[in-house]
C-alpha positions as CSV (number, residue, x, y, z in Angstrom):
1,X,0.0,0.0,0.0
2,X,2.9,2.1,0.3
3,X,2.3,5.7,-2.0
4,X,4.6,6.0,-4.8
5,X,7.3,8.3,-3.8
6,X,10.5,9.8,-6.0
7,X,13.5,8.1,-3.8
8,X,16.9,10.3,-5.1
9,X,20.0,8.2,-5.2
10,X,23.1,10.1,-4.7
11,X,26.8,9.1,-5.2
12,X,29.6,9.3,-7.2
13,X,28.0,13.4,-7.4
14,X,31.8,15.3,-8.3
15,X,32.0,13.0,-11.9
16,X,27.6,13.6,-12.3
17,X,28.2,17.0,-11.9
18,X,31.1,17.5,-14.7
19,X,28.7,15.2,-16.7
20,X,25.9,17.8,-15.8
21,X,27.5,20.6,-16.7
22,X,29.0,19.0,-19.8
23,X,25.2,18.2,-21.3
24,X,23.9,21.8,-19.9
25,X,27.1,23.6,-22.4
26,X,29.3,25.5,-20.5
27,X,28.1,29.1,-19.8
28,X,29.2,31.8,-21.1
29,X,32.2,34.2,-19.3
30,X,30.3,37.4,-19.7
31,X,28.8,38.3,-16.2
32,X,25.7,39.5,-17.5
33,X,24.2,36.4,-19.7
34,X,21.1,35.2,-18.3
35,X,20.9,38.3,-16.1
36,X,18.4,40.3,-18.2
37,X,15.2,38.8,-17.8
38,X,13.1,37.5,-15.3
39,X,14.2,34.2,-14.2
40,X,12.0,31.3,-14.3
41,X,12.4,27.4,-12.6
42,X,11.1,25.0,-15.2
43,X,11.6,21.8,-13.6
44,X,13.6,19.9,-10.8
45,X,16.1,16.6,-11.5
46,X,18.6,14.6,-10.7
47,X,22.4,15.7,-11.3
48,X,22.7,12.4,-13.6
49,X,22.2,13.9,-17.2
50,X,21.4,10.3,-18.2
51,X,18.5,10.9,-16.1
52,X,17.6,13.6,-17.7
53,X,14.1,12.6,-17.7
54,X,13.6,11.7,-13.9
55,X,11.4,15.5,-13.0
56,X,9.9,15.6,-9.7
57,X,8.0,18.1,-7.1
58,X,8.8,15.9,-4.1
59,X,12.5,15.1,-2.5
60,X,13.4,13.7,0.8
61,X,16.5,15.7,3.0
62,X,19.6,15.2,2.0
63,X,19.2,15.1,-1.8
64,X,21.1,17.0,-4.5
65,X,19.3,17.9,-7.1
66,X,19.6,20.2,-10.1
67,X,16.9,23.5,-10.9
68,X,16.9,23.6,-14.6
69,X,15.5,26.6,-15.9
70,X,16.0,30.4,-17.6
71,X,17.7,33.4,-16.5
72,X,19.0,32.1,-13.5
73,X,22.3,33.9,-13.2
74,X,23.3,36.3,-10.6
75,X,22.1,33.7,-7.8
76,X,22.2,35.8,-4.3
77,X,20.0,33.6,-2.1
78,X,18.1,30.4,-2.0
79,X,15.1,29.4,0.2
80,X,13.6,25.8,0.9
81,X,10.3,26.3,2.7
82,X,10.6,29.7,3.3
83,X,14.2,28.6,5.2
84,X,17.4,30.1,3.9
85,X,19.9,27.1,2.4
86,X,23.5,27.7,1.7
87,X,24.8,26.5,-1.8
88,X,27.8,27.3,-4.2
89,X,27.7,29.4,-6.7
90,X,30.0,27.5,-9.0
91,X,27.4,24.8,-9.0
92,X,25.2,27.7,-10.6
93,X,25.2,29.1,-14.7
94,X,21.9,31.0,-16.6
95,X,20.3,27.4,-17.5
96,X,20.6,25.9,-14.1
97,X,21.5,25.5,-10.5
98,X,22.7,23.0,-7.8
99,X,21.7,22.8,-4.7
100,X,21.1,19.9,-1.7
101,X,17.7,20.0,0.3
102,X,19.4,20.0,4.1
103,X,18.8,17.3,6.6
104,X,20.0,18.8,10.0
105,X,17.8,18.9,12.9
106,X,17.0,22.8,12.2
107,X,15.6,22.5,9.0
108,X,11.5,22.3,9.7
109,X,9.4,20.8,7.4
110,X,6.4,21.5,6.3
111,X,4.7,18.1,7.7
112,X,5.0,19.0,11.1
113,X,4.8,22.8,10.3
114,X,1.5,22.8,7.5
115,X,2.3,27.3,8.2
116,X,5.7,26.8,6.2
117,X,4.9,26.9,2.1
118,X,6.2,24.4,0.3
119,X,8.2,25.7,-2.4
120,X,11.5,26.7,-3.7
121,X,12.3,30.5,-4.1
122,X,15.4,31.1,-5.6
123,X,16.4,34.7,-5.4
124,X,19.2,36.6,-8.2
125,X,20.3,39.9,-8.8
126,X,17.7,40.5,-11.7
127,X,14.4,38.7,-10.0
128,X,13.0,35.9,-8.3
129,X,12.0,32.6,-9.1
130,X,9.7,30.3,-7.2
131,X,8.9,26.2,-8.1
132,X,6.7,23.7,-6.3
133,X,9.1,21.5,-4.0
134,X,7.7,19.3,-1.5
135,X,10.1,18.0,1.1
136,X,8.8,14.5,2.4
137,X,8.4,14.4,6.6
138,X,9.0,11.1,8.0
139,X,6.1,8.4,7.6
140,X,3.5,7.6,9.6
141,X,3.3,4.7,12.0
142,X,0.7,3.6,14.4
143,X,1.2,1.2,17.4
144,X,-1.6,1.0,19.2
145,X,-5.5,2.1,19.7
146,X,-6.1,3.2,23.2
147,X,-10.1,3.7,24.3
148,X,-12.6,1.5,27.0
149,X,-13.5,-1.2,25.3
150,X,-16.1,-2.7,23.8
151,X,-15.9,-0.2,21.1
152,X,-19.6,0.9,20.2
153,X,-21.1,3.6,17.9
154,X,-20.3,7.0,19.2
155,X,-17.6,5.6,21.5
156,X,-13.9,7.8,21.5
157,X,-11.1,5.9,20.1
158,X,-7.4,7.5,20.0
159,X,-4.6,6.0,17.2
160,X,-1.3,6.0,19.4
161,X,2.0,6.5,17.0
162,X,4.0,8.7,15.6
163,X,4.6,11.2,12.7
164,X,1.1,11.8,11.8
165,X,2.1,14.4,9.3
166,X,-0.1,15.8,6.3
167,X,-3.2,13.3,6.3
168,X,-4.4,12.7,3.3
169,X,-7.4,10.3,4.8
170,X,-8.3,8.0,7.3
171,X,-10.6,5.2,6.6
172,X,-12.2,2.1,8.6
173,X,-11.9,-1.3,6.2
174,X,-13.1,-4.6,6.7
175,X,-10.9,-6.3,4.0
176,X,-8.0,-3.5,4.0
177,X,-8.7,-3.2,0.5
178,X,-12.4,-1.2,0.1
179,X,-13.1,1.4,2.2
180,X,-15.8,0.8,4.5
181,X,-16.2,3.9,6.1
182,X,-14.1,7.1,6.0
183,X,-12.8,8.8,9.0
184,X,-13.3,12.8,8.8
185,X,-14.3,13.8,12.2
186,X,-10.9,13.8,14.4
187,X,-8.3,15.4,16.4
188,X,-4.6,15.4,16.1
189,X,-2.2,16.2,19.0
190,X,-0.2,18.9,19.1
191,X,3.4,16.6,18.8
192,X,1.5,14.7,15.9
193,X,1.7,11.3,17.8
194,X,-1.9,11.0,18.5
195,X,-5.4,11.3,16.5
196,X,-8.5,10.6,18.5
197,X,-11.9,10.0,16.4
198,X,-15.8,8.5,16.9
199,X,-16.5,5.4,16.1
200,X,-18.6,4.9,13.7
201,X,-22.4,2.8,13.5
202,X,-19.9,1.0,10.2
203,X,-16.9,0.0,12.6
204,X,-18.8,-2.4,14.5
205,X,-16.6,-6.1,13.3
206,X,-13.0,-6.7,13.3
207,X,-10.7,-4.7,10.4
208,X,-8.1,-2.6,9.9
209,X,-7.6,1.2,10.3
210,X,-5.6,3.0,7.4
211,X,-3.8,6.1,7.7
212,X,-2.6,7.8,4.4
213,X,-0.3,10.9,4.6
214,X,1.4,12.7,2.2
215,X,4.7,10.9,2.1
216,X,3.2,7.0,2.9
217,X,1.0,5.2,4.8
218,X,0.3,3.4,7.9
219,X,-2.2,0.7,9.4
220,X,-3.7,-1.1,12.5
221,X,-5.9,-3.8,13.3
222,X,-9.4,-2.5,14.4
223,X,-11.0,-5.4,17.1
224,X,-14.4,-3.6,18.5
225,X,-14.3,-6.0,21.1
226,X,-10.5,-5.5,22.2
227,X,-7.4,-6.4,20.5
228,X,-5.4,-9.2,21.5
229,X,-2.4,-8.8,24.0
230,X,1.0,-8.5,22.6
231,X,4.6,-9.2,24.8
232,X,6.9,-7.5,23.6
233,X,9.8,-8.3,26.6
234,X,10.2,-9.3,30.5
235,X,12.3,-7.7,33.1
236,X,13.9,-11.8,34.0
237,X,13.3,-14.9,32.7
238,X,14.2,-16.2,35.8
239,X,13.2,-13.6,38.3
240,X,13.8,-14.4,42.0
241,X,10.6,-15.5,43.9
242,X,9.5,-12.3,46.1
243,X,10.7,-10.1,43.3
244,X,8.4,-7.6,41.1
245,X,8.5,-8.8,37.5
246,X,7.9,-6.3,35.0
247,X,5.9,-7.8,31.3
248,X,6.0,-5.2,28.4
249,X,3.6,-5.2,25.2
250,X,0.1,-4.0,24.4
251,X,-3.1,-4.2,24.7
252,X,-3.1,-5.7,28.6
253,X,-7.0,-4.5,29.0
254,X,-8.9,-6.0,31.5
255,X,-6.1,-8.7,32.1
256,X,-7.8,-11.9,33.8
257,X,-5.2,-14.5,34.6
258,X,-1.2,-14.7,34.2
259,X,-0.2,-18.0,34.0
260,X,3.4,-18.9,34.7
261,X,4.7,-22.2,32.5
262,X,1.1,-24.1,32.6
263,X,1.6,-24.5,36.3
264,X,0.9,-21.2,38.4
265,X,-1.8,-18.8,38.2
266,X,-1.6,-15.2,39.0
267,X,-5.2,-13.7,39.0
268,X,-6.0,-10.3,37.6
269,X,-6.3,-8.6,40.5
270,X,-2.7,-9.5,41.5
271,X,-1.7,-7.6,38.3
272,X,-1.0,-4.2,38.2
273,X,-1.3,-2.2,34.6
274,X,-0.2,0.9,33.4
275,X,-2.7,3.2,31.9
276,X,-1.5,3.1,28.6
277,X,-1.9,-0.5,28.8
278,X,1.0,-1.6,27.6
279,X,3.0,-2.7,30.7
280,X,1.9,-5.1,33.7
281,X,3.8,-5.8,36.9
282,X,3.6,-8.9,39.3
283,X,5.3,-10.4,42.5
284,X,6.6,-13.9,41.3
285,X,5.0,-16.2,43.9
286,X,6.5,-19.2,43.2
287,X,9.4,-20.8,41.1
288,X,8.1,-23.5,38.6
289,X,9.2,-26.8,38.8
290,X,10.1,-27.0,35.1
291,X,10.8,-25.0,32.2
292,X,7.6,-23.5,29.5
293,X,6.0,-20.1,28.4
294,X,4.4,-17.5,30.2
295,X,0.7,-16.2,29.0
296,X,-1.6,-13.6,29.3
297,X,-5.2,-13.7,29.4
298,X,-6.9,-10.1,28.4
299,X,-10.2,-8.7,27.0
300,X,-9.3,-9.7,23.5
301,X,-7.6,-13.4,24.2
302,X,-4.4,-15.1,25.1
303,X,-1.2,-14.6,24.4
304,X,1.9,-16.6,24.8
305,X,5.6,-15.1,25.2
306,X,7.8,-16.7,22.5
307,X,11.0,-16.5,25.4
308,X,11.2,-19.5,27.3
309,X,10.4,-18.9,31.2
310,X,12.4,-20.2,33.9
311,X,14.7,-22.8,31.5
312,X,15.9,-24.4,34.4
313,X,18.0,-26.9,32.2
314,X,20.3,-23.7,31.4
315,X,21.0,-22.9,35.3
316,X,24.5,-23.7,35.8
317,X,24.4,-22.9,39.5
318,X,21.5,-21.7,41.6
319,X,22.9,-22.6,45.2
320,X,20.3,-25.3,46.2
321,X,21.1,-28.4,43.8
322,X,22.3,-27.4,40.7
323,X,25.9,-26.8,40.5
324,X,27.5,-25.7,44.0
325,X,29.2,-23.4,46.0
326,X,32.2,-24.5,46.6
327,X,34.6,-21.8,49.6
328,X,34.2,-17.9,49.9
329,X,34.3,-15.9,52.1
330,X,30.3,-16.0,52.4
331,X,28.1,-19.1,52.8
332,X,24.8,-19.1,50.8
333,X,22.0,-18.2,52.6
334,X,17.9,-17.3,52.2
335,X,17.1,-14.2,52.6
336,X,15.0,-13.4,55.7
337,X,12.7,-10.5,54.8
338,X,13.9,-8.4,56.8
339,X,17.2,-7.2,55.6
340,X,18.8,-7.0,52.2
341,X,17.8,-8.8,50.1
342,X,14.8,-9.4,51.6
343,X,13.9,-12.4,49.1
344,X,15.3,-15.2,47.3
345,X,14.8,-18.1,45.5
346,X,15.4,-20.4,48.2
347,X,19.5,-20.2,48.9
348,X,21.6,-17.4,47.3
349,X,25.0,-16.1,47.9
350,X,26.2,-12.3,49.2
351,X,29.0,-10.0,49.9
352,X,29.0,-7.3,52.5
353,X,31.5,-5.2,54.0
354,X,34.7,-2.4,53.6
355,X,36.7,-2.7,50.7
356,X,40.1,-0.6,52.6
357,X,43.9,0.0,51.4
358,X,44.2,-3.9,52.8
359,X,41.8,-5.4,50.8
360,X,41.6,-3.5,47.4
361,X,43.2,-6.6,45.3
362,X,41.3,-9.6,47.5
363,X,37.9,-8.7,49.3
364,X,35.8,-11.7,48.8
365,X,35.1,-13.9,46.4
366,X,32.5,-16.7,45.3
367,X,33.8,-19.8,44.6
368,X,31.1,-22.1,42.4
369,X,31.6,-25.7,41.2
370,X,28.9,-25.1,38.0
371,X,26.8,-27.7,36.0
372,X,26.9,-27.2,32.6
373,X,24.1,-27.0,30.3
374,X,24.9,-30.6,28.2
375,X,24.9,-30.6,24.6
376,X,21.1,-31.9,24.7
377,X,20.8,-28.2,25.8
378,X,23.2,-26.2,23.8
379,X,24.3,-28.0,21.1
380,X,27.7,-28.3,20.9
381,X,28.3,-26.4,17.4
382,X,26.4,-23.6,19.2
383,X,28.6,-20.7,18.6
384,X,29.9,-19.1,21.7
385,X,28.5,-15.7,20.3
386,X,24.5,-16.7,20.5
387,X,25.2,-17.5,24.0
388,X,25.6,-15.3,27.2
389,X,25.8,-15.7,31.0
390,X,22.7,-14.2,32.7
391,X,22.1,-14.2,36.7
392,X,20.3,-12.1,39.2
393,X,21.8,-9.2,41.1
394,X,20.9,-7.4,44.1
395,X,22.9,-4.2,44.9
396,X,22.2,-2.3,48.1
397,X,24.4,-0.1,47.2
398,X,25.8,1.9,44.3
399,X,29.0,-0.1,43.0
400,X,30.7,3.2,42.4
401,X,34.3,2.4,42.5
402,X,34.2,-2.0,42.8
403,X,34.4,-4.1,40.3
404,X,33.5,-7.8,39.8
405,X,36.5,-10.1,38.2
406,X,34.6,-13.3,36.6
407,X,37.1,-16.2,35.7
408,X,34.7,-19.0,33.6
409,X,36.6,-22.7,33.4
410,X,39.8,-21.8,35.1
411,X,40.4,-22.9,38.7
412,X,40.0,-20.1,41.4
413,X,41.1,-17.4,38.6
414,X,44.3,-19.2,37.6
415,X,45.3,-20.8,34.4
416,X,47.6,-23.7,34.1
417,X,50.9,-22.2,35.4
418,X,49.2,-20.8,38.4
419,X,48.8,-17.1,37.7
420,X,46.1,-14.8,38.1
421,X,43.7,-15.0,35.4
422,X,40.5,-13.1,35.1
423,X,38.6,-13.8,31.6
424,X,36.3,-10.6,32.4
425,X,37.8,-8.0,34.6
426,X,36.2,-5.0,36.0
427,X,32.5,-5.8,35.7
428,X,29.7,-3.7,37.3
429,X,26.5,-5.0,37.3
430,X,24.0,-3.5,34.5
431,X,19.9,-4.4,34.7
432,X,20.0,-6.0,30.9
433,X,15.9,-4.6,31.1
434,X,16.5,-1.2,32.1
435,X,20.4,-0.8,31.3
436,X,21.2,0.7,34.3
437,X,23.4,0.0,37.3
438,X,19.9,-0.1,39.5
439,X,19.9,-0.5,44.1
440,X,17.5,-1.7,46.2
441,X,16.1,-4.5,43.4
442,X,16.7,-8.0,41.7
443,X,18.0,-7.1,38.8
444,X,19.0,-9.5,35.8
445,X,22.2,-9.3,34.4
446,X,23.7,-10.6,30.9
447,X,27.0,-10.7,29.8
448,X,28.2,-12.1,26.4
449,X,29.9,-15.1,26.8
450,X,32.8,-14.2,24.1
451,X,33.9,-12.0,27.2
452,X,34.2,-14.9,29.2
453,X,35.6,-17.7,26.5
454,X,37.8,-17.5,23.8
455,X,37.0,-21.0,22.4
456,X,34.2,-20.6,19.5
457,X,31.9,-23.1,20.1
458,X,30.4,-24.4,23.1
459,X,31.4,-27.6,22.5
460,X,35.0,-26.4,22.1
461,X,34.4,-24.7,25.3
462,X,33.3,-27.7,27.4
463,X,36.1,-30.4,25.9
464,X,38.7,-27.1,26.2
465,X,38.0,-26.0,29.7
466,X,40.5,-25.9,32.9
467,X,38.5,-26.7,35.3
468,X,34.4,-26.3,36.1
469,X,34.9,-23.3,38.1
470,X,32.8,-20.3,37.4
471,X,34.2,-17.7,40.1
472,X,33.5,-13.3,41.1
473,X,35.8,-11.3,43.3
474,X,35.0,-8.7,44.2
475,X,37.7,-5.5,44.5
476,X,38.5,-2.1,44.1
477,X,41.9,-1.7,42.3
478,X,41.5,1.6,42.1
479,X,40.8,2.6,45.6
480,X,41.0,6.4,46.4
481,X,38.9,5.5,49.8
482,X,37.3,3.2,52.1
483,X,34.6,2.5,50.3
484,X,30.8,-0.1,51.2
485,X,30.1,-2.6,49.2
486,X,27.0,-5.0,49.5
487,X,26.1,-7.9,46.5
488,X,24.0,-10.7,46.2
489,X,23.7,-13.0,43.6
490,X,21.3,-15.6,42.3
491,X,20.3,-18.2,39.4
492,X,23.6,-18.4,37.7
493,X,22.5,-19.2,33.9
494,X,23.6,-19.9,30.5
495,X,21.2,-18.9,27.9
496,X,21.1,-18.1,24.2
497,X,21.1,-14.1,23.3
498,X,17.9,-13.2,22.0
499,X,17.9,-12.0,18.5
500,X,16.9,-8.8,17.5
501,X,13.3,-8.4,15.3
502,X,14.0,-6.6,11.5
C-alpha cells in the first residue's frame, strides 16, 4: 500500500556534476548572460544527465538535485520552505542551478509545520523565481488504539504513534482493500503522535484502520471487542521468587489470569497495569518446577511469550542443587525479609563489607563448582557468540568504584601455570531490562559469553576448559577511599542471546 514516492540516489555526485555541466554547455564568461530577464524554474532533477528525464516536485533531506530553468544567473540567495539554504555558486550558470535539500535537525518541514509553504524561491540579482518542491516528513506509523472497550457507535477511540504528518485520509476497512467507512471527524495532537476519532455505526466487526499521509501510509488492526495482547519483553526470565517482574507489550486491558509455565496462576487482580496499557507488573509467587512459556489472558484473548520462562535446564548454579558453591568468604544463605535482600529463590550467595587499602586486590570472592548446560541443551556447534551468561543481582548499594572479576573454566582465577587469570575483569552489574546499574532491586544481568571464552563453540568450550569453576571477586583496584560494598547473587544461567526483530 505504500504511496509512490520519487526516492533520489546520490553518489559518485563530483563526476555527475562534470557530466551535468558537460550536457547543460558550458556558460558563457560574460557576467551579464542570463541576467536580463526574469528568471523562471522549469523543472527539478537529478544531477545524472542520463536521467535527464527523472522530474519531480517531491524530495526527501539530503538530496542534490539540479533546478533547470532560464535566467538564473546572478544567484544571491536560495530558500527551501521559506528557510534560507546555503549553496555554491559555482554549481550555478543561466540554465541551471545545484543545490542539496538540508537534513540537519534545524531545518522544519512542512509536515510537522502545514504554516511553512512548500516551495523553492530562488532569489538573483535581476528577480525571483519560485517552483513547487515538496520535502517528504517522515512516515506515519501507528502502534496502538487506546479507548474503553467494547468499542460501540459513538464511542472515542485514539490512534497512538507517531509522525502523523499531512493526512491525506483515514478510513475504517473490513478487508484493507475497500473502504468501509471514512474517518473525517478527528483530532490530532499537538506533537502529531496522537489522533482521536468517533466510532462509527460502520466500525462495528473486526478490520483494519488506514492512515494515508502525504509521504506513505500506515495501518492497525481494528478489534471492537478488544485487541489481542501482545509481549513484547520481561524484566527476567528467571526472576527471583519475592521479586516484582515487570511484562511489556500492548493491549493488557482487562487482564484476567497470568499464568506462569502451565503450572501457576496469577489472577487479575494481582496484576498491576499501566494506563496506557501496555506494561503489567507482578510479585513472582513461586518458582516453577520446570521450564515452558508464560501467558496472558486479556479482554481480546491469550497470548503466549515466544522466550522460554524459567529454563531451568540452562541454570549452571543456583545454590540449592544445581551446581555448587564450593569456599568464599560468604556461605549461601535465604534471605529473611527483613534485611537486604529481603527475598530469594530459596539459597543465594552475598558480599558485604569495607573494601580498605588492605583489601583493594582480595575482598571476597565466590567460589562455584557449575553444572553445565549438556549438549542436549546447547548443542555443541552452538557458537559461543549466541550465547551469554545471565544471573540475578541485588545491589544495596551503588558499585561506584568496585568491580566484579569473573574467571569461567579456570580454577580459582588461575590458568595452568598458576597465575592470576581473570577472563572478564572490571565488571559492574547492569539491569540488561533497564540498562542501568539499579539498588535496592533483583536485577537480571547478561553478559556475552565471548567475554568470558575465547574457544568458539560451546562444545570447544566444554572439551577445552580448565576446570568447572565459574568464580566473582569482588575489588577495588583503584581505591581512592574506604569505600561499602554490598552484592547478592542468584540463578547463575547460561542462555542463548535473543535475537533482535527486522
Amino acid at each position: 500500500m505504500k504511496k509512490l514516492i520519487h526516492i533520489i540516489v546520490q553518489k559518485g555526485w563530483p563526476g555527475l556534476l562534470l557530466a551535468f555541466f558537460i550536457a547543460m554547455g558550458t556558460a558563457s564568461c560574460k557576467d551579464n548572460e542570463g541576467n536580463d530577464g526574469i528568471p523562471v524554474i522549469k523543472y527539478l532533477r537529478v544531477t545524472d544527465p542520463t536521467l535527464a528525464d527523472s522530474t519531480f516536485t517531491d524530495v526527501n533531506p539530503g538530496t542534490m538535485i539540479a533546478v533547470i530553468g532560464e535566467n538564473l544567473g546572478g544567484v544571491t540567495e536560495v530558500y527551501i520552505n521559506n528557510q534560507k539554504i546555503s549553496f555554491n555558486s559555482t554549481y550555478s550558470t543561466p540554465t541551471s542551478l545545484i543545490i542539496t535539500v538540508p537534513y540537519d535537525e534545524d531545518f522544519k518541514l512542512s509536515g510537522p509545520n502545514p504554516e511553512l509553504p512548500s516551495e523553492l524561491r530562488v532569489v538573483t540579482n535581476h528577480g525571483i523565481a519560485v517552483y513547487p518542491l515538496h520535502v517528504l516528513s517522515p512516515g506515519p506509523g501507528i502502534t496502538r488504539i487506546a479507548a474503553t472497550y467494547p468499542l460501540k457507535p459513538g464511542s472515542q477511540a485514539t490512534l497512538i504513534g507517531t509522525n502523523f504528518y499531512e493526512i491525506q485520509r483515514i478510513y475504517f476497512t473490513t478487508d484493507s482493500i475497500n473502504v468501509t467507512q471514512e474517518i473525517t471527524d478527528y483530532q490530532i495532537s499537538n506533537d502529531f503522535k496522537n489522533l482521536t476519532f468517533t466510532v462509527s455505526d460502520k466500525m462495528t466487526t473486526n478490520g483494519w484502520i488506514i492512515m494515508d499521509c502525504y509521504t506513505d501510509d500506515a495501518c492497525i488492526e481494528y478489534t471492537p471487542e478488544g485487541p489481542k495482547p501482545i509481549i513484547t519483553g520481561i524484566s527476567s526470565i528467571m526472576p527471583v521468587v519475592g521479586s516484582e517482574v515487570t511484562i511489556t507489550g500492548q493491549n493488557f486491558i482487562d487482564v484476567s489470569n497470568i499464568n506462569l509455565n502451565g503450572e501457576i496462576d496469577i489472577p487479575g487482580e494481582n496484576v498491576t497495569v499501566s494506563e496506557s496499557f501496555d506494561e503489567l507488573t507482578f510479585i513472582m509467587p513461586q518458582a516453577p518446577s520446570h521450564s515452558g512459556h508464560i501467558s496472558i489472558t486479556s479482554m481480546g484473548g491469550t497470548a503466549e511469550m515466544e522466550d522460554l520462562f524459567y529454563p531451568i535446564e540452562n541454570m549452571i548454579v543456583d545454590y540449592d542443587g544445581i551446581g555448587s558453591f564450593s569456599w568464599g568468604t560468604d556461605a549461601p544463605f535465604i534471605a529473611d525479609g527483613a534485611n537486604p535482600p529481603y527475598v530469594s529463590t530459596g539459597n543465594c550467595i552475598g558480599a558485604k563489607g569495607t573494601i580498605d587499602s588492605n583489601s583493594i586486590y582480595w575482598w571476597k570472592q565466590f567460589i562455584n563448582t557449575a553444572k553445565w548446560p549438556s549438549t542436549d541443551v546447547i548443542p555443541s556447534y552452538t557458537q559461543i557468540s549466541e550465547l551469554e551468561l545471565q544471573f540475578e543481582c541485588y545491589l544495596e548499594l551503588p558499585m561506584d568504584g568496585p568491580v566484579i572479576q569473573i574467571s569461567m573454566g579456570h580454577p580459582n582465577g588461575n590458568d595452568t601455570g598458576g597465575n592470576p587469570y581473570f577472563t572478564l575483569e572490571n565488571y559492574v552489574p547492569i539491569n540488561s531490562f533497564t540498562e542501568e546499574s539499579e539498588t535496592g532491586k533483583w536485577m537480571q544481568c547478561c553478559i556475552p559469553l565471548t567475554k568470558l571464552v575465547e574457544e568458539k563453540t560451546w562444545g570447544e568450550f566444554l572439551n577445552n576448559k580448565i576446570s568447572d569453576e565459574l568464580n566473582f571477586y569482588i575489588n577495588y583496584p583503584g581505591l581512592t577511599k574506604a569505600t561499602n560494598i554490598e552484592i547478592y547473587v542468584d540463578n547463575i544461567r547460561i542462555i542463548p542471546i535473543k535475537q533482535e526483530e527486522d
